[in-house]
N, C-alpha and C positions, 0 to 999 in steps of 0.2 A: 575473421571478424573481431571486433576490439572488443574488450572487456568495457561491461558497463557496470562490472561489481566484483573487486578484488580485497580480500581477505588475506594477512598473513599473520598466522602464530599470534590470532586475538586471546587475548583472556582480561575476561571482568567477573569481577565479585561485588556483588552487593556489599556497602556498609556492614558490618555486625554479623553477616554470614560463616559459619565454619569454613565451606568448600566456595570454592572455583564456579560460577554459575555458569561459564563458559570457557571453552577451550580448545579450540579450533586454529588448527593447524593451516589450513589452506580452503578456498572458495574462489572458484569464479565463475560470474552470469557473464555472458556475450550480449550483448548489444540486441534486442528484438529476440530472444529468446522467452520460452514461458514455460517459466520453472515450478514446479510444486515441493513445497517442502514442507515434509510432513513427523509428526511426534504429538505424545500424549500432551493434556492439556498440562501445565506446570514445569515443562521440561526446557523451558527457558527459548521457546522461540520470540514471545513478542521481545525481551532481553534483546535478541537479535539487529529484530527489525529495528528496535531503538536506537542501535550503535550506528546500522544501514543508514538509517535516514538523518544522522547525528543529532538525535535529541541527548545522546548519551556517550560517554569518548571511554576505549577501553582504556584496561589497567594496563597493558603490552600489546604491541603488534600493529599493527596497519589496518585501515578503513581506506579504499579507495573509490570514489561511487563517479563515473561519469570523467573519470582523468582529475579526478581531484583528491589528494590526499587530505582526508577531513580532518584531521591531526596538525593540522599543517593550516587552518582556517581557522578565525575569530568563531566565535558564539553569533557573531551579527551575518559573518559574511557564510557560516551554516545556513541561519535559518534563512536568510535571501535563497542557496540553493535548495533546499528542501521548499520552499514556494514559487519557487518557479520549476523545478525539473523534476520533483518529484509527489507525487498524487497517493495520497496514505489512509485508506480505506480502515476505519479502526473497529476496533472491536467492539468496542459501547459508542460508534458512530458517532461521536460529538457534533451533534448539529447541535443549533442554538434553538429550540424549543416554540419560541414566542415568534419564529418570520416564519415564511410560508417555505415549500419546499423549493421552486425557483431560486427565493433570494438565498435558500440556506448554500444551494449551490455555485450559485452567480458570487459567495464570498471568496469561494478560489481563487479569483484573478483580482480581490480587493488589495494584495500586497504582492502582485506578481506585475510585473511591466514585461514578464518574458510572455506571458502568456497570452495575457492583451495582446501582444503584438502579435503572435497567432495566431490569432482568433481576427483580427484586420485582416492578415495577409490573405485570412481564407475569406472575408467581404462577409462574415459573418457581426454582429455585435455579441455581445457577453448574452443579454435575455436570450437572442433567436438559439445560439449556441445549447444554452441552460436547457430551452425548451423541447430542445432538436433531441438533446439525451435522456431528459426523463421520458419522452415518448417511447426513443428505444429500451427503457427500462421497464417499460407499461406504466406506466404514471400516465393518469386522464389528466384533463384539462381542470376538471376541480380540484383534482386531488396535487396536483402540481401548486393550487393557489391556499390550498389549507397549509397549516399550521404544522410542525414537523409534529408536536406532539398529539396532534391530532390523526394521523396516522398510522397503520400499524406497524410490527415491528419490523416488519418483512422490504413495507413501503419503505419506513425509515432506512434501510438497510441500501434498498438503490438509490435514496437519496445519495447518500454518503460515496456510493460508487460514482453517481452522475457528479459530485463535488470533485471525487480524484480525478476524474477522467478530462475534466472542462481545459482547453485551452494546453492541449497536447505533450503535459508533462512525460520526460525522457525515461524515465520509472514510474511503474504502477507498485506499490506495494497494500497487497492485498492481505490482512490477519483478521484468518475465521470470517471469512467474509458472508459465508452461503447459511451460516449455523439456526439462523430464525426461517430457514426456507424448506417447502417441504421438495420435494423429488422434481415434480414440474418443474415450480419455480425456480430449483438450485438452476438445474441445466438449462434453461435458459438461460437465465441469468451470467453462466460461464458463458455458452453461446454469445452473448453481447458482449460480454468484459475480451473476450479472445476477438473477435471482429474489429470493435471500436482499437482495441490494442495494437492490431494487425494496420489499421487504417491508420492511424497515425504513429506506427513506426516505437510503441514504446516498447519496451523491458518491464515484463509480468512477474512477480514473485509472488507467489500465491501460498499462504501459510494456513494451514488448516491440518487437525486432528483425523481428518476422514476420511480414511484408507481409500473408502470408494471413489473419491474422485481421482484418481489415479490414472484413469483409461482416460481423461481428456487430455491429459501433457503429455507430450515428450519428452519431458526429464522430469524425475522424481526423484529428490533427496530423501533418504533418512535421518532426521536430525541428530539420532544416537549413532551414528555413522560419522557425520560428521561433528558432532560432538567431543572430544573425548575428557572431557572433564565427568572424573565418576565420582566425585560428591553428590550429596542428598543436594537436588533442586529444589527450592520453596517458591521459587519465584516463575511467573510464566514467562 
């Protein structure tokens, strides 16, 4: 199976930092795998997921995400891939506040022509699409047309999932995704994100502090495992 996430001998430092925020020797996710990886809060995972999705280029080493060396790619022609192939579940959920929860999701495929066109090929439109996930998230039919801030944190939280998931990007990456959910809803919640995942064929990277969800993956990283930068972390 082909690699849809290759790392080699990355390291990045924060601006003004003493130590190394990351140091990481080797990494790779296969292609439709659903990986957890996991470390306390501050220990430089979302750091990670930044360089993953290239919002951020390391100081040394290689990012490869999808047969693309991101080192190797413009700032424009990054973030074209991170909107079309990859779906980034965030930690403070950045929806936009003031649209409802459909349109907050229906923005996924606002600067995606990859996704639009999967989302045709399956004879769906963007709404029916938008509408079809939040139901599997449990989003009612008012609660899909309220206002993101008008929801709670939990709701907001599938928004955000039903956002990465829209119009079948090649990577999920998921950071702290379940953290506002109590026990119920986490695992459901995984339950959905693993299915919809499995259904359209993406690459899960599931980043979270919480040992317990350990028993739904097949692979479990330890971040200080794969880490070996031993400076004082400050940053997540």
């Amino acid at each position: 199976m082909s690699a849809c996430i290759t790392l080699k001998h990355v390291g990045f430092r924060w601006p003004g930092a003493q130590h190394a925020t990351l140091d990481i020797p080797k990494l790779v996710i296969s292609r439709g795998e659903q990986v957890l990886l996991r470390g306390a809060s501050g220990c430089g995972k979302s750091t990670l997921l930044s360089l993953i999705a290239g919002i951020h280029q390391p100081l040394t080493g290689s990012v490869e995400v999808l047969d693309h060396d991101l080192g190797q790619l413009s700032q424009r022609q990054r973030d074209q891939l991170r909107a079309n192939e990859i779906g980034y579940i965030f930690q403070q959920f950045n929806l936009l506040p003031y649209l409802s929860a459909l349109d907050n999701v229906a923005l996924a495929c606002q600067f995606s022509p990859a996704r639009q066109q999967r989302l045709r090929q399956q004879g769906l439109t963007i709404q029916q699409a938008s509408t079809e996930l939040l139901q599997r998230l449990g989003l009612n039919a008012a609660q899909q047309q309220a206002k993101a801030e008008q929801l709670s944190v939990g709701q907001q939280q599938r928004v955000a999932a039903a956002r990465a998931l829209l119009g079948a990007p090649a990577l999920i990456i998921a950071d702290e995704p379940t953290s506002a959910l109590d026990q119920a809803h986490r695992d459901a919640f995984i339950d959905v994100l693993f299915a919809q995942c499995a259904a359209q064929q993406s690459t899960l990277l599931f980043v979270t502090h919480d040992a317990t969800l350990a028993k739904h993956f097949g692979r479990v990283i330890e971040f200080t495992q794969l880490n070996s930068s031993s400076g004082a972390l400050t940053h997540a």
